[in-house]
C-alpha positions as CSV (number, residue, x, y, z in Angstrom):
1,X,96.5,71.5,106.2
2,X,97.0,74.7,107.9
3,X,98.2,76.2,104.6
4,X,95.6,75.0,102.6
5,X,92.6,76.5,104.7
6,X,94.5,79.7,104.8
7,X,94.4,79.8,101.1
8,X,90.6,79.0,100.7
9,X,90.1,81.8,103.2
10,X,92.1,84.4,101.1
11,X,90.7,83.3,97.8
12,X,87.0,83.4,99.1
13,X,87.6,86.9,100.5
14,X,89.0,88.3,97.7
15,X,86.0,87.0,95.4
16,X,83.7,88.6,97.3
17,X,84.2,92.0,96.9
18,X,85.4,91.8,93.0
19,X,83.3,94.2,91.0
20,X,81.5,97.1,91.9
21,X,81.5,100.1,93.5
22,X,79.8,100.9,97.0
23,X,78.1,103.8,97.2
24,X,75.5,105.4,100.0
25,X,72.2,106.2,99.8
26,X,70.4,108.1,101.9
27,X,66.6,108.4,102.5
28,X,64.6,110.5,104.9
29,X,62.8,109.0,107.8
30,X,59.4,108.6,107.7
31,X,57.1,108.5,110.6
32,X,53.6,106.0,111.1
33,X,51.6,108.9,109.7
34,X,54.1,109.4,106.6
35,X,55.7,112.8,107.8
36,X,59.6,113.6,108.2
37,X,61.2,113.3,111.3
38,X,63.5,115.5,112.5
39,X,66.1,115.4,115.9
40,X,66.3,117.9,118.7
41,X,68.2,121.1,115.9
42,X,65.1,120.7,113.7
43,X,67.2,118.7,110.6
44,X,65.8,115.9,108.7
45,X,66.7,112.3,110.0
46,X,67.9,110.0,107.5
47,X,68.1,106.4,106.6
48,X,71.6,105.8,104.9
49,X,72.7,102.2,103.7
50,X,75.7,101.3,101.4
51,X,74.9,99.0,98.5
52,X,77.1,98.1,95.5
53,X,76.6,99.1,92.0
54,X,77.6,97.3,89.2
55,X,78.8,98.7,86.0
56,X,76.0,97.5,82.9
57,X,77.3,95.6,79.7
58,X,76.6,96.6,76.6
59,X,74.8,93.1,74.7
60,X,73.7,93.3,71.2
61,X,69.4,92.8,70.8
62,X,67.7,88.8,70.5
63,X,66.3,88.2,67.6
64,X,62.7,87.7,67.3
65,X,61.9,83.9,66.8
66,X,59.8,83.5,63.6
């Protein structure tokens, strides 16, 4: 039983992260009044998240029904 659970685990974990790539992207922060913020050296704040991009197929066009 033990066996079996530890292969669901492996097999679910390894299907989650097929495909992709992660890359960041970063933003600058914004403040109620819509200007940039910026910390106590005077740079720009910024927002950064990771998010996965997928690579787009190539489909041939649908035909136009008649």
């Amino acid at each position: 039983m033990k066996k079996l659970l530890l292969l669901l685990c492996l097999t679910a974990s390894t299907a989650a992260f097929a495909g992709g790539i992660v890359e960041t992207v970063c933003h600058d922060k914004l403040d109620k009044k819509g200007q940039v913020v910026k910390d106590k050296t005077g740079q720009v704040v910024q927002d950064c998240k990771k998010i996965k991009v997928h690579k787009k197929l190539e489909a041939t066009p649908v035909p136009e029904k008649k």
